[in-house]
Residue frames as qw, qx, qy, qz and C-alpha x, y, z in Angstrom:
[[0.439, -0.771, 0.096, -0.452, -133.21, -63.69, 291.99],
 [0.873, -0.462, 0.050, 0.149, -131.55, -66.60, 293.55],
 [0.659, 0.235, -0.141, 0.700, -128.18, -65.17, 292.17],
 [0.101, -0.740, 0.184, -0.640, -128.72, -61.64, 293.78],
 [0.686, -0.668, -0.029, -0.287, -129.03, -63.68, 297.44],
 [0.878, -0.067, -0.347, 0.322, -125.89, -65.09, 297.36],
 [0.506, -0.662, -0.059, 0.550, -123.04, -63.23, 299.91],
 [0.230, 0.957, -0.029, -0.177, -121.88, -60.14, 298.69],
 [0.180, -0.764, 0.566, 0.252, -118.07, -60.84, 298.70],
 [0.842, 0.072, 0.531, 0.059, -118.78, -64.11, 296.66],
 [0.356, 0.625, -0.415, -0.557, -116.87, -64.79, 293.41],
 [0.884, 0.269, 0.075, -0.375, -117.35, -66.89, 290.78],
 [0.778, -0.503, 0.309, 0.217, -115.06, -69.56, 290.49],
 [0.743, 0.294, 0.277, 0.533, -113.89, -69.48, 286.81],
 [0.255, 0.833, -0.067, 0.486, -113.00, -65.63, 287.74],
 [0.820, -0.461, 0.019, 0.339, -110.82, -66.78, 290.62],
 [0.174, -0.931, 0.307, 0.089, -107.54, -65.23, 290.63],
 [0.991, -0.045, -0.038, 0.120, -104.94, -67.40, 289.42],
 [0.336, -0.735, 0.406, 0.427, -101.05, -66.66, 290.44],
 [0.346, 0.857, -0.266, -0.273, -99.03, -65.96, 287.34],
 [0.991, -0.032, 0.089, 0.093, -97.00, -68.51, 285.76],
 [0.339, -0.643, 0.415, 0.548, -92.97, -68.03, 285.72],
 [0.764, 0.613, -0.173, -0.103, -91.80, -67.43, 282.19],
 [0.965, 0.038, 0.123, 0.230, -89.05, -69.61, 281.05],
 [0.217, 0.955, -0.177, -0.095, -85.27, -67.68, 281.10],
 [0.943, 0.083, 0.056, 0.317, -82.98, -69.76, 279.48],
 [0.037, 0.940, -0.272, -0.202, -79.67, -68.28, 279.27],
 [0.973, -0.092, 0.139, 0.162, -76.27, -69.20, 277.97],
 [0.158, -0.905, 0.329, 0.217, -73.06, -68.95, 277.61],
 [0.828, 0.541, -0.132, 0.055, -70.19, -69.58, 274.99],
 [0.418, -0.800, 0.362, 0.233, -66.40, -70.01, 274.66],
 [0.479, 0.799, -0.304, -0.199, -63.43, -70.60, 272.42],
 [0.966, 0.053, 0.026, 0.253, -60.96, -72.99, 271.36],
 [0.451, -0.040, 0.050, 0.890, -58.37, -69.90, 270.74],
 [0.077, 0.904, 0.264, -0.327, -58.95, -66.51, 270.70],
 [0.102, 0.740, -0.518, -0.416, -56.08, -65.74, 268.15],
 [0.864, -0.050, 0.429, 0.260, -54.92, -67.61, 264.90],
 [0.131, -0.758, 0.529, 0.359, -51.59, -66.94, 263.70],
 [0.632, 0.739, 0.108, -0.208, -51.47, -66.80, 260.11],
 [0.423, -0.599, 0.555, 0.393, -47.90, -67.86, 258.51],
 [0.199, 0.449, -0.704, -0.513, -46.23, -69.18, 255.10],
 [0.313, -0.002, -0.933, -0.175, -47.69, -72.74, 255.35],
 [0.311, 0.193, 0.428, -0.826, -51.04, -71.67, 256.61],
 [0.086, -0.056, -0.895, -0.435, -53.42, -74.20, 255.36],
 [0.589, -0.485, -0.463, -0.451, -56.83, -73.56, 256.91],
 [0.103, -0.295, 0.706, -0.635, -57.73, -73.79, 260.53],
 [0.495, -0.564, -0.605, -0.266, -60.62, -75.35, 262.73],
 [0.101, -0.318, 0.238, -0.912, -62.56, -73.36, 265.29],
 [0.453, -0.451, -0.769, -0.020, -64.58, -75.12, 268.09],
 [0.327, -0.301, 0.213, -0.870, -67.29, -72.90, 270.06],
 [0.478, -0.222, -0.850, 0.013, -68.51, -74.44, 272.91],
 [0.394, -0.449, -0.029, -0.801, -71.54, -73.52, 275.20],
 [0.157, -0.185, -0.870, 0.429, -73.65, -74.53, 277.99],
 [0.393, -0.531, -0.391, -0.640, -77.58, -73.86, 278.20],
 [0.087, -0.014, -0.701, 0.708, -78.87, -73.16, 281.86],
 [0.247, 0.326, 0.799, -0.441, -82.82, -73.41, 282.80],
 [0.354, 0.052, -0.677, -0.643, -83.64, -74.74, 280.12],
 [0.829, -0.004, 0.282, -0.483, -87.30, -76.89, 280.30],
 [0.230, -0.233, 0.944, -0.028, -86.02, -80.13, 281.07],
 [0.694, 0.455, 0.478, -0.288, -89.46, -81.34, 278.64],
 [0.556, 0.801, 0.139, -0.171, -88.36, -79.63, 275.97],
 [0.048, -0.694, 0.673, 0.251, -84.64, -80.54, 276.42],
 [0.555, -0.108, 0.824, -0.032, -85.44, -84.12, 276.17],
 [0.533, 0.692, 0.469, -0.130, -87.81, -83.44, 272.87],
 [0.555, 0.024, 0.459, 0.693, -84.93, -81.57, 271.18],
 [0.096, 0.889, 0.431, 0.118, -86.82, -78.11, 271.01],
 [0.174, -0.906, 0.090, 0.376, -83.99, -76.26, 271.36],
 [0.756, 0.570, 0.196, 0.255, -81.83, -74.94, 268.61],
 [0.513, -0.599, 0.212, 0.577, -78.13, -73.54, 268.19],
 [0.762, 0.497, 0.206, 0.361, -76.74, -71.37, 265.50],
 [0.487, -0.657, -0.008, 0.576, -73.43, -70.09, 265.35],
 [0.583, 0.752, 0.103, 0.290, -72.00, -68.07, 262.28],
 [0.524, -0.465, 0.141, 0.700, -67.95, -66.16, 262.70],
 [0.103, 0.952, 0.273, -0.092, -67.78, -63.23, 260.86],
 [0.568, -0.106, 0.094, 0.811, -64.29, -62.02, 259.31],
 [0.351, -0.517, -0.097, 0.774, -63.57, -58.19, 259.26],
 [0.500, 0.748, 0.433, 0.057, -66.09, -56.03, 257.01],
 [0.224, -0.485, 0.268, 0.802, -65.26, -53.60, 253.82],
 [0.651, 0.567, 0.187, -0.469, -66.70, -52.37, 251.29],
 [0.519, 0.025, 0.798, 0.306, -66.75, -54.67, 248.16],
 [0.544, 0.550, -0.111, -0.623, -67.44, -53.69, 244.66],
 [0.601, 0.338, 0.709, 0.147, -68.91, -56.65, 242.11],
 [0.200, 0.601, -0.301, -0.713, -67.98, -55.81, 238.52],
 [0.825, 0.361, 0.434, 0.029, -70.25, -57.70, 235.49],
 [0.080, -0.409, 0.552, 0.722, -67.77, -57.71, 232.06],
 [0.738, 0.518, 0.345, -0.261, -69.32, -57.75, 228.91],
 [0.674, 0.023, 0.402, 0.619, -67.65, -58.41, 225.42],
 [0.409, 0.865, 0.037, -0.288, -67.31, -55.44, 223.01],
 [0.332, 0.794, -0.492, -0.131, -65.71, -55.85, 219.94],
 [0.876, 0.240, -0.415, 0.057, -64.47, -58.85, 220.95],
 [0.035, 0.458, -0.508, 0.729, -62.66, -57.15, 223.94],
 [0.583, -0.433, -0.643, 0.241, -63.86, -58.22, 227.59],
 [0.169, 0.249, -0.205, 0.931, -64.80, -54.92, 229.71],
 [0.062, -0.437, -0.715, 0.541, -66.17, -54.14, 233.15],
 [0.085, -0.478, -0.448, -0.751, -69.48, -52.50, 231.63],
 [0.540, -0.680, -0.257, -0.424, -71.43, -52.49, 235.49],
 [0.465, 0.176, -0.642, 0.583, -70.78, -52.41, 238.82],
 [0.592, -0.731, -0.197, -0.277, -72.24, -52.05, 242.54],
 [0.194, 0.303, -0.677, 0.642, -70.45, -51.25, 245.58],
 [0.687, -0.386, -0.609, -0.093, -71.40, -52.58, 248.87],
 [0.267, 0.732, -0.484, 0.399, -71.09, -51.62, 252.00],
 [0.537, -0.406, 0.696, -0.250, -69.41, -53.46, 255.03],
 [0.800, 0.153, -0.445, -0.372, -68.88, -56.48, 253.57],
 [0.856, -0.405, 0.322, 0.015, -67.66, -60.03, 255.61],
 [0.391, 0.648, -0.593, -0.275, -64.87, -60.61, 254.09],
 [0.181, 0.186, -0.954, 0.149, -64.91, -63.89, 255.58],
 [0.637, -0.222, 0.231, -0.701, -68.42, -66.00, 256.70],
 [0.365, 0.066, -0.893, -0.256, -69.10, -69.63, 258.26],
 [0.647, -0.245, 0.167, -0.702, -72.22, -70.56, 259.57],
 [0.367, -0.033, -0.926, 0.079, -73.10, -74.08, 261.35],
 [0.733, -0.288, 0.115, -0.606, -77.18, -75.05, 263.24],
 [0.389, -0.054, 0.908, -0.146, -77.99, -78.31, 264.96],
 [0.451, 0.526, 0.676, -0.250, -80.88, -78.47, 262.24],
 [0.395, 0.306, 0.505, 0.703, -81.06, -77.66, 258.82],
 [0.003, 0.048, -0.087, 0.995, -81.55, -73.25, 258.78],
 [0.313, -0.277, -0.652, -0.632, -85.67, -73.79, 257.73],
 [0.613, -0.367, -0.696, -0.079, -86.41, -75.62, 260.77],
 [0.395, -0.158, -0.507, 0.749, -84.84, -73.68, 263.20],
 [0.084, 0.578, 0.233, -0.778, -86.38, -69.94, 263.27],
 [0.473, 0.784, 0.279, -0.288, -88.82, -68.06, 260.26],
 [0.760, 0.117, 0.155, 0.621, -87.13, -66.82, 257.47],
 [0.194, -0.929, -0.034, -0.313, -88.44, -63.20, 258.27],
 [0.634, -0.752, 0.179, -0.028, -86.11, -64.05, 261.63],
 [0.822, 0.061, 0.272, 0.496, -83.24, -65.57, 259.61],
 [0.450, 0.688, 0.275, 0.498, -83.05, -62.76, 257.75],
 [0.464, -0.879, -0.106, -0.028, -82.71, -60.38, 261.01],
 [0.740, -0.568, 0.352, 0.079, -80.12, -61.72, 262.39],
 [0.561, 0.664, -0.447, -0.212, -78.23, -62.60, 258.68],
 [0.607, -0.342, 0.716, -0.035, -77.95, -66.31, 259.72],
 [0.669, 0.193, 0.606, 0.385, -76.82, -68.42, 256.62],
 [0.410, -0.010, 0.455, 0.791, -75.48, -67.31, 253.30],
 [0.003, 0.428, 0.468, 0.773, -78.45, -66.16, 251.62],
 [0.339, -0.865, -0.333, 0.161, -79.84, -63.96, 254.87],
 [0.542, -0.420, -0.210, 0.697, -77.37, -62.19, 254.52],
 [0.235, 0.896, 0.377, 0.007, -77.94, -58.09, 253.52],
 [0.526, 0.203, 0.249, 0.787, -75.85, -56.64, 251.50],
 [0.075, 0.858, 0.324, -0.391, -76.30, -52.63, 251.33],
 [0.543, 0.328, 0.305, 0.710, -75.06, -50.37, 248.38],
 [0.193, -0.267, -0.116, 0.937, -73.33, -47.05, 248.74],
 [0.057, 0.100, 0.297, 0.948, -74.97, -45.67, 245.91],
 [0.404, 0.148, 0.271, -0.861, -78.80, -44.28, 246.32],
 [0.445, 0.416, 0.790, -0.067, -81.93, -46.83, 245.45],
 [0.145, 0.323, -0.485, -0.800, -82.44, -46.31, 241.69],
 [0.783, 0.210, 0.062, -0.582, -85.72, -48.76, 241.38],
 [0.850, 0.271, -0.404, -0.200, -83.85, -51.47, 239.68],
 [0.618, -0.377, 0.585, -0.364, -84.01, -53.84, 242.50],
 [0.992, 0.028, 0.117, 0.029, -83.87, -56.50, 240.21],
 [0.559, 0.643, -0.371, 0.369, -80.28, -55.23, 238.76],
 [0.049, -0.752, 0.518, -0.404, -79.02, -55.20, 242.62],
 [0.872, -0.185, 0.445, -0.090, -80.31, -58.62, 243.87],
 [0.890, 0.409, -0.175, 0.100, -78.25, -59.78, 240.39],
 [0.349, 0.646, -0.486, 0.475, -75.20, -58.38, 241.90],
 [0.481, -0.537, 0.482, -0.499, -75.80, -59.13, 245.31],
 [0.965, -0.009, 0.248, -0.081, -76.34, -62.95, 244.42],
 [0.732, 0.514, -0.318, 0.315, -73.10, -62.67, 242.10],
 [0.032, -0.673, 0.518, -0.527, -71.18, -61.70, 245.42],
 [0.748, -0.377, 0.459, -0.295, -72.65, -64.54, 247.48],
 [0.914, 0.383, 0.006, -0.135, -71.30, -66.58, 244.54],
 [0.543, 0.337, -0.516, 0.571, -67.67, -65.92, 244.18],
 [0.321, -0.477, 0.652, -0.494, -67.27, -65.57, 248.06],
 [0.885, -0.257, 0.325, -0.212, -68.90, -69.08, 248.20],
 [0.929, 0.337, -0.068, 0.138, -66.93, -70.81, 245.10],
 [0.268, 0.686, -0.495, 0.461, -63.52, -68.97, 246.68],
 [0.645, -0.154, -0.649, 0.372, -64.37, -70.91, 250.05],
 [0.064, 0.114, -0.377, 0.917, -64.48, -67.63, 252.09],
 [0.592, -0.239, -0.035, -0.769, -68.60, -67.83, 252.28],
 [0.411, -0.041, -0.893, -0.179, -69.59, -71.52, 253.90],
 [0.657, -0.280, 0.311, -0.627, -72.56, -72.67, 255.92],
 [0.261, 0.041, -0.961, 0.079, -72.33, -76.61, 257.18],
 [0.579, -0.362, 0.101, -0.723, -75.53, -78.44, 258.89],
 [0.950, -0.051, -0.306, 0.014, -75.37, -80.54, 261.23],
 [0.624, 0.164, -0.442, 0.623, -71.80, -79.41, 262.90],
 [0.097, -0.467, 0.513, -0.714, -73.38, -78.19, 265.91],
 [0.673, -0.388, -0.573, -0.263, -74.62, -80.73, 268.24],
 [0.425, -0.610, 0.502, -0.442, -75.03, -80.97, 272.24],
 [0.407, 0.386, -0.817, 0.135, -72.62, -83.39, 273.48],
 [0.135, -0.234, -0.852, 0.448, -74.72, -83.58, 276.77],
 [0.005, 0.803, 0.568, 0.180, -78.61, -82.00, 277.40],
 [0.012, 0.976, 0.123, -0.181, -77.38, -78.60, 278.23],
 [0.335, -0.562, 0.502, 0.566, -73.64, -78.73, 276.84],
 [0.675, 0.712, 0.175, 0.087, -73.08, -77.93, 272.98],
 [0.670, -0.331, 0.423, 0.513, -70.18, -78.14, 270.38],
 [0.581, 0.768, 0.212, -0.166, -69.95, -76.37, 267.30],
 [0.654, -0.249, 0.398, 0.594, -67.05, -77.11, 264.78],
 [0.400, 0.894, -0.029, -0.197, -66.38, -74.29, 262.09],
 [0.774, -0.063, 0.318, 0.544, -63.71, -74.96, 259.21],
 [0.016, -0.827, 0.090, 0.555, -61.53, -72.07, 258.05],
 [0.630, 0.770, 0.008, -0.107, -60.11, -70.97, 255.03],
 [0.716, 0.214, -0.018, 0.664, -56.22, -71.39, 253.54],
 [0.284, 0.376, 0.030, 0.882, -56.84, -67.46, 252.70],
 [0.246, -0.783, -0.564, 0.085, -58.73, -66.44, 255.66],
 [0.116, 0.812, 0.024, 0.572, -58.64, -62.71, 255.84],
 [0.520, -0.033, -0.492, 0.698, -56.44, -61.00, 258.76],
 [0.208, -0.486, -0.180, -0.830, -58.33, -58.87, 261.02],
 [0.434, -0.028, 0.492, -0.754, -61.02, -58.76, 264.05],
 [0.431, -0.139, -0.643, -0.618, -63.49, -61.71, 263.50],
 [0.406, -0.277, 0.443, -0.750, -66.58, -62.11, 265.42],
 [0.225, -0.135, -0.955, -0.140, -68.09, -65.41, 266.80],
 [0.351, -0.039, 0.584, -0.731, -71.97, -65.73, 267.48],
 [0.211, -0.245, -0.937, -0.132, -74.18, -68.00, 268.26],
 [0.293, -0.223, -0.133, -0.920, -77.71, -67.77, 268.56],
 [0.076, 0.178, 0.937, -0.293, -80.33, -69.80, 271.02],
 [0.507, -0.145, -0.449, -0.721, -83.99, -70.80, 269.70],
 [0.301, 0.011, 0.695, -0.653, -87.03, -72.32, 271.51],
 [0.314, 0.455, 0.812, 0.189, -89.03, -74.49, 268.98],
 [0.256, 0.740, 0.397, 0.479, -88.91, -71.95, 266.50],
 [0.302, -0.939, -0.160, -0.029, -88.72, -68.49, 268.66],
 [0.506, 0.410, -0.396, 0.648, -84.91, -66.39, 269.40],
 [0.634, -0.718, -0.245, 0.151, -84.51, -65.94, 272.67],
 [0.266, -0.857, 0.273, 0.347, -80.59, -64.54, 273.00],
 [0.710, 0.617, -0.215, 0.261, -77.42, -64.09, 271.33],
 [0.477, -0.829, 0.232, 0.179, -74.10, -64.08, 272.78],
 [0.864, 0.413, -0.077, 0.276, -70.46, -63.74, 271.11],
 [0.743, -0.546, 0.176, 0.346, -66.99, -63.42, 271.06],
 [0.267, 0.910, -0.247, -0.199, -63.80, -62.21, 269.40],
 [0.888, 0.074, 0.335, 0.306, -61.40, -63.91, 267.00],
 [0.026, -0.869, 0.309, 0.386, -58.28, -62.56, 266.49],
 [0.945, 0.186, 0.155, 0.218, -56.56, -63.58, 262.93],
 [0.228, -0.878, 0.342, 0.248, -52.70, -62.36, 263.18],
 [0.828, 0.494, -0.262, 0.037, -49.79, -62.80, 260.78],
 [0.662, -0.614, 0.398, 0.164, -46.45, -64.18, 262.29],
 [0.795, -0.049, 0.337, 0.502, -43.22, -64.97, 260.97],
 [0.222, -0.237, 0.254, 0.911, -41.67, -62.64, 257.84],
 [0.036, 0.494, 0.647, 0.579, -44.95, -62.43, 256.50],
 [0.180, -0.901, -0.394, -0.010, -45.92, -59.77, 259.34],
 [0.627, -0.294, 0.170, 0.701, -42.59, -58.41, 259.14],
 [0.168, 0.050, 0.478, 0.861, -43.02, -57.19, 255.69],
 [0.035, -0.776, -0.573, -0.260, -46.75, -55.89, 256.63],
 [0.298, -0.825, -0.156, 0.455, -45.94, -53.83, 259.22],
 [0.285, -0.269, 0.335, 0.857, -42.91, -52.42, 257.21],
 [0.200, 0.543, 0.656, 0.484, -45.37, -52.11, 254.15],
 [0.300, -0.825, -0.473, 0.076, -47.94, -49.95, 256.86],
 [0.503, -0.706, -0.083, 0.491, -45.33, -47.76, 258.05],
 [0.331, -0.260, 0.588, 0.691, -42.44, -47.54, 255.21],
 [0.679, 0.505, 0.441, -0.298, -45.44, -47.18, 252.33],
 [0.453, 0.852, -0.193, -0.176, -43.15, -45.13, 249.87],
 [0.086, 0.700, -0.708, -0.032, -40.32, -46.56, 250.54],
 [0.525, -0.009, 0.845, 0.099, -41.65, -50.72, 249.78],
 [0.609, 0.712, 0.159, -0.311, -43.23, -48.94, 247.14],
 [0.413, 0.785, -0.442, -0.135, -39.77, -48.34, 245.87],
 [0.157, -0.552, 0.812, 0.104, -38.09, -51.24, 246.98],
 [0.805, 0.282, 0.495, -0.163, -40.50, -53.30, 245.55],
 [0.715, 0.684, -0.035, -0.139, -40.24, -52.16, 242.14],
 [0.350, 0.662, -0.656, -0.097, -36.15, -52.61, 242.12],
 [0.478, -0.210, 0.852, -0.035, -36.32, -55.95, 243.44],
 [0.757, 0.216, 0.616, 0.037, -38.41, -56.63, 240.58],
 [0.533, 0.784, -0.316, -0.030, -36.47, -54.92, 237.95],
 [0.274, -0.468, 0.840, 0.025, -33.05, -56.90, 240.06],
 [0.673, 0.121, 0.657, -0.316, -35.16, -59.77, 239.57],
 [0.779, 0.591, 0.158, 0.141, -35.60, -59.50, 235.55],
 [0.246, 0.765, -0.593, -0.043, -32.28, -58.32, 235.05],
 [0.423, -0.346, 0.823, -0.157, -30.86, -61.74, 236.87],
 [0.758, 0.287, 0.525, -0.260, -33.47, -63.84, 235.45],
 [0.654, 0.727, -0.115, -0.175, -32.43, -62.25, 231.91],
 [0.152, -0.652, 0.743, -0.016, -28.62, -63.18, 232.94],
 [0.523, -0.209, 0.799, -0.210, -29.06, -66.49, 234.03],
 [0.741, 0.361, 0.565, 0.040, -31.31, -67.78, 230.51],
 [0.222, 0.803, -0.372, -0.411, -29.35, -65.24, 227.93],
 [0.875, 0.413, 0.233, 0.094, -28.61, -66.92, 224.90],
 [0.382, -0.403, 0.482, 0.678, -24.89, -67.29, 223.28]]
């Protein structure tokens, strides 16, 4: 009874209103060392530095190292058939085969933190951050043997990694200051020519928050885009001058080591 007498308009205190707490919107933003690299005869490989800046970020959780960068560049997709050979007879022949489609023809991935630590692997997998997140799709319809396409799909992350065209580094992104970050991707000799796409991704002790990216243009220069373009355009006609330069070629060649 002695609760009914209090005032009518009373409220208890642990059902007090309480004003809403701001949520936390980091944001950020990226940029390039070059937007174009120009591909020639003595084209040995390149390096590619993406550099960022984080903005209200929690200055708690900068100091604790709870935030998390991963960037990953992306060369120009196509479909990719993987062919297993078996022996018959002594004979080596492509007996299987999967096509894919969109492949990277080119992928390098670099975190401040080794891939595990950074985000789930449900959330890795999303986003196809590091080598083995990434999802492969095949043209042909789902025939049940899911174990016969992960073989082929894992033989593709193989030769693209042992050819150098597939790499993930940890450790080669770090923040040079508490909201400034550096992230150093090495390229390939044979990096593919084409549209490739940097992005980088921003975590929160475990959690994605945004993505943000950019374009990388890889262009050939000197006589080695000369003779593409002409290739593109002229198709039949480097078709044919191919072949008599290389019939000029063995005729000369036969000249020059002919026996008396």
């Amino acid at each position: 009874m002695a609760l009914l007498a209090g005032p009518a308009n009373a409220q208890p205190a642990d059902t007090a209103p309480r004003a809403e707490q701001p949520l936390q919107t980091e944001t950020f933003e990226i940029g390039l060392s070059t937007e174009t690299i120009a591909v020639g005869a003595n084209f040995g490989g390149a390096r590619l530095v993406v550099f960022g800046a984080l903005d209200n970020a929690d200055q708690r959780l900068l100091r604790q190292g709870r935030y998390d960068i991963a960037v990953i560049l992306e060369g120009p997709r196509r479909d990719l058939v993987v062919r297993e050979k078996s022996r018959v007879f002594g004979i080596w022949i492509n007996s299987r085969s999967e096509r894919f489609r969109a492949v990277p023809q080119s992928y390098s991935a670099a975190a401040t933190r080794p891939l595990r630590d950074i985000a789930s692997a449900e959330t890795l997998r999303q986003f196809g951050i590091g080598i083995e997140n990434l999802a492969f799709s095949p043209l042909r319809p789902p025939t049940g043997l899911l174990d016969e396409r992960a073989d082929f799909s894992g033989a593709l992350r193989r030769l693209k990694t042992q050819s150098g065209l597939f790499a993930d580094e940890v450790g080669t992104v770090e923040f040079v200051s508490p909201t400034l970050f550096r992230a150093n991707l090495v390229l390939p000799a044979d990096l593919p020519v084409g549209r490739h796409v940097a992005r980088a991704f921003l975590f929160r002790e475990g959690v994605y928050l945004r993505e943000r990216d950019e374009d990388v243009w890889v262009l050939k220069t000197g006589i080695e885009s000369r003779i593409s373009a002409f290739a593109a355009e002229n198709g039949v006609l480097y078709g044919v001058l191919a072949v008599f330069v290389a019939i000029l070629t063995g005729w000369l060649g036969r000249l020059a080591f002919k026996r008396d």
